[in-house]
N, C-alpha and C positions, 0 to 999 in steps of 0.2 A: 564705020561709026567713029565720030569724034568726041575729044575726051576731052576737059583741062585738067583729068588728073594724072602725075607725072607717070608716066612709063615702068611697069616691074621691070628690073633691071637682074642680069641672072649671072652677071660681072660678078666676078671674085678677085680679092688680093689672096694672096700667098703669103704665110708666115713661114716658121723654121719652131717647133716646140723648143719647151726649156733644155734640152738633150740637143739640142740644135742638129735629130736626127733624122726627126721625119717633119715633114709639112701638112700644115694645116689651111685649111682655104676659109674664110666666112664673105659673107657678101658685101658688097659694096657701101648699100645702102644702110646697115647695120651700123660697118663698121664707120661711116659719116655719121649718124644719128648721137651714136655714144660719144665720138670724139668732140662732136659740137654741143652737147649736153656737159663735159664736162670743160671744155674752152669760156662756155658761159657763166658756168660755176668758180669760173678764179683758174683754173688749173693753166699752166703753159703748153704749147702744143706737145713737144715731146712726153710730158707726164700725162695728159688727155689720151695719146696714142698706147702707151706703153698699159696704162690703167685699163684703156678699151679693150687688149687685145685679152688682159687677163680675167677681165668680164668673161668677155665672149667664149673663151676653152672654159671658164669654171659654168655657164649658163649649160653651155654644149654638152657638157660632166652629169649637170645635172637634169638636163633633158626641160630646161626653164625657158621659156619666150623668153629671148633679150630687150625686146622691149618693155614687157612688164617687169623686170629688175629697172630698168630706168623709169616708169614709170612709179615706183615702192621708193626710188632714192630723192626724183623731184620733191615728195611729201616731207624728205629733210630739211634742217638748217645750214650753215654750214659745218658747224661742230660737229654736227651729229655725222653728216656728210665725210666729212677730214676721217672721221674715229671711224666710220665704217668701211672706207676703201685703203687704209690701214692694216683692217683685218681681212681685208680677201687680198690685200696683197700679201701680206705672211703667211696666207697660208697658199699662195705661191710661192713661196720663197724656203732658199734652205734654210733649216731650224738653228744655222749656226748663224744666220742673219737677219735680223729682227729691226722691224721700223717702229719707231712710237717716238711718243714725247714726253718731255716733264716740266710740270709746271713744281718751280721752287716757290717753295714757302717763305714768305715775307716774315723776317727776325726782326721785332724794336732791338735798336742796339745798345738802347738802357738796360733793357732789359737782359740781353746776354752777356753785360759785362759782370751783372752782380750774380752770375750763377757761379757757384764753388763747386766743382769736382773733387 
């Protein structure tokens, strides 16, 4: 019977966890799906790839479809987007190294000249 729909594929890459002690495998398909969801979204390949793998161990973690976490993050902007894979990467990450950002606050500098301490 023929098909035009592409082939399940049951190909895996190989990772190394954060322990760089044991391996992990997810599928092929997945792991394209994510990385080109996030290449469309602004992200560079290395950050798309690096962001996708830590999707996939935190989905795996919690026993969550991978596709429907990409389908919950599409409904983002990109703000919302940025602040949210932010926070699932610190919480891969060690607690002595933390990503984020800061937006400074705009000084009139009339204004800060006439304060007296």
């Amino acid at each position: 019977m023929s098909s035009n729909l592409p082939k399940l594929t049951t190909e895996s890459k190989q990772f190394f966890d954060s322990t760089f002690q044991n391996q992990v495998s997810f599928p092929v398909n997945q792991i394209d799906a994510i990385t080109g969801f996030f290449e469309k979204r602004g992200f560079d390949v290395e950050s798309a790839r690096s962001t996708t793998i830590v999707i996939l161990n935190q989905a795996r973690a919690d026993n969550v479809n991978v596709f429907e976490v990409i389908d919950t993050l599409n409904t983002l902007d990109d703000s919302e987007l940025n602040q949210i894979v932010i926070q699932i990467l610190n919480a891969s990450r060690e607690k002595t190294s933390l990503l984020g950002y800061r937006i400074s606050s705009i000084v009139d500098a009339y204004e800060s000249r006439n304060i007296v301490i």
